[in-house]
N, C-alpha and C positions, 0 to 999 in steps of 0.2 A: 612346666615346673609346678605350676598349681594343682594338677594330676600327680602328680607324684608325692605330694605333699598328702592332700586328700587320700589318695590312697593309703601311705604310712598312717595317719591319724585312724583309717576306715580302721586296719588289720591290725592297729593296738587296742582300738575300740571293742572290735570284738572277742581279743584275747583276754581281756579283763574282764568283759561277761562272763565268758565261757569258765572264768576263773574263780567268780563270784557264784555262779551257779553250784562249782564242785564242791567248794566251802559250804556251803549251804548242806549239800547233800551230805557230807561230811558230820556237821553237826547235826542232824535227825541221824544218822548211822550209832554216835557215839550217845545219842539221848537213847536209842533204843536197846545199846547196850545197855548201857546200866538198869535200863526199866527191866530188861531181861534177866539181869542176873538178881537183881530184886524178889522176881517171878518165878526164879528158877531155884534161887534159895528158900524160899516160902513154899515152894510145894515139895522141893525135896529131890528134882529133878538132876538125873548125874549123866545120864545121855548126853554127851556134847553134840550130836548132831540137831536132838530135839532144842536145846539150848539156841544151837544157832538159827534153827528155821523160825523160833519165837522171836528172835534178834530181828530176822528177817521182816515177817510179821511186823513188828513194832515199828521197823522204820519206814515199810508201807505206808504204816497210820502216821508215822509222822511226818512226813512227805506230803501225803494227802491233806492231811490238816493242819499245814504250817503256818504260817503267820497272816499271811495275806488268801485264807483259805476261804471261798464264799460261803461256806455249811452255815445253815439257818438251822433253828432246833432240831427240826422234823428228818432234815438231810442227817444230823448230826446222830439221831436217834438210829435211821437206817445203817450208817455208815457203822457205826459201833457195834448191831446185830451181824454184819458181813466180818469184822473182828471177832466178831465169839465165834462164829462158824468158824473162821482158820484158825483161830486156838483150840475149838472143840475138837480138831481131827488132830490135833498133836498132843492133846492133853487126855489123860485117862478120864472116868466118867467122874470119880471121885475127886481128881486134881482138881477138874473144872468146876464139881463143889464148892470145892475149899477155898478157890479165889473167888466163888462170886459169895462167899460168905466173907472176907474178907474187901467189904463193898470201897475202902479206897482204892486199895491193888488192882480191885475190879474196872474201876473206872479209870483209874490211870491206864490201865491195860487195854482198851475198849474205845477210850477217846471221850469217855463224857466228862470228864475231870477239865 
């Protein structure tokens, strides 16, 4: 009886993780929307496919750098040049411009914000 007890408890246990994890992921999903359609109305971008791979892109970084994220400056520095490089290849030379003139977009974009 005590096995079977313990068991039930195990496989509620870990269905509430598993539950907790998806919300999570969830919410960087929908922070990254909006950072993107932010992104995508500031440069002018009407491609929805480009739209969504910057979506993509975004919840990457917000994934990576969530809450309980170990990034120290120096990691955090590297980590935000590996974000410009995947926006550099979806954004024209000029686009990429105009957000890093635009240095809060930029950095909310990039993860130093």
């Amino acid at each position: 009886m005590k096995r079977i007890v313990m068991l039930v408890v195990l496989v509620f246990g870990f269905s509430l993780f598993s539950t907790a994890q998806e919300s999570k992921k969830d919410s960087y999903t929908e922070k990254a929307k909006v950072e993107s359609m932010e992104i995508s109305k500031f440069l002018n971008v009407t491609d929805q496919s480009i739209s969504d791979e910057i979506t993509n892109v975004l919840a990457y970084k917000n994934e990576e750098m969530g809450e309980n994220s170990p990034f120290g400056e120096e990691r955090k520095i590297i980590f935000a040049r590996h974000i410009e490089t995947k926006l550099s290849a979806l954004l024209t030379k000029e686009q990429l411009e105009k957000l890093k003139a635009n240095k809060k977009l930029y950095n909310k974009a990039v993860g130093l914000e």
